[in-house]
C-alpha positions in Angstrom: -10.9 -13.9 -25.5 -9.3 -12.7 -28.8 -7.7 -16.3 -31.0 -4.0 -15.7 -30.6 -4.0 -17.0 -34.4 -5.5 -13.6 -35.5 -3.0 -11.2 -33.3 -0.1 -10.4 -34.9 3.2 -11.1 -33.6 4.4 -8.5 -31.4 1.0 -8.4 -29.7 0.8 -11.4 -29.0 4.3 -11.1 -27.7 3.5 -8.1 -25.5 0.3 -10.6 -24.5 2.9 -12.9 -22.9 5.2 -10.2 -21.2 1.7 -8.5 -19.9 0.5 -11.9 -18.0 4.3 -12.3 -16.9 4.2 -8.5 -15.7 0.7 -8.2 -13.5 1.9 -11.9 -12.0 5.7 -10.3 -11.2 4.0 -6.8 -9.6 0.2 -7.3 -8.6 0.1 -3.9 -8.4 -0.2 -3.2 -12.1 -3.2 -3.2 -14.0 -5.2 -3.9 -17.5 -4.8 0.0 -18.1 -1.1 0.6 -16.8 0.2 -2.3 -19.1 -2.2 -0.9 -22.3 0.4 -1.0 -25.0 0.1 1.2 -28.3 3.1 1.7 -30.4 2.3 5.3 -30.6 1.7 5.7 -27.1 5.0 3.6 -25.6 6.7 6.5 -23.7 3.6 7.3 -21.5 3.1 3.5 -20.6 6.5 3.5 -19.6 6.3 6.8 -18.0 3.1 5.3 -15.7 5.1 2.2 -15.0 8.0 4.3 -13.6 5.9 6.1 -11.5 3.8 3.4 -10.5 7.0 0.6 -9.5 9.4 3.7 -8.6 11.9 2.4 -11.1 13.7 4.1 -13.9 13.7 3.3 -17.6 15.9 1.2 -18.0 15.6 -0.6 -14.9 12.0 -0.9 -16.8 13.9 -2.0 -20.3 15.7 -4.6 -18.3 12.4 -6.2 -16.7 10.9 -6.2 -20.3 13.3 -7.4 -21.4 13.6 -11.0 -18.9 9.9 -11.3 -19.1 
């Protein structure tokens, strides 16, 4: 397990909102909730495709988590 002390801050927020996400839908994974800042749009586009929601039905979760 990686020390939270050494993540910076928005990974160790996305950390949070990850655990918060796999426990809200099961269905997700490790992989489908890998977040890169440079790869953002294809995360979300997985997630959409995975849940059947649209983006910002996907901005709104993320954002409440």
């Amino acid at each position: 397990m990686i020390a939270k002390k050494n993540m910076p801050a928005p990974a160790l927020d996305w950390a949070g909102k990850k655990a918060k996400f796999k426990l809200k839908y099961p269905v997700l994974t490790d992989a489908d909730l890998n977040f890169e800042e440079d790869k953002k749009t294809r995360m979300l586009d997985k997630l959409q495709v995975k849940l059947g929601k649209t983006t910002k039905e996907l901005q709104a979760i993320i954002g409440t988590l």
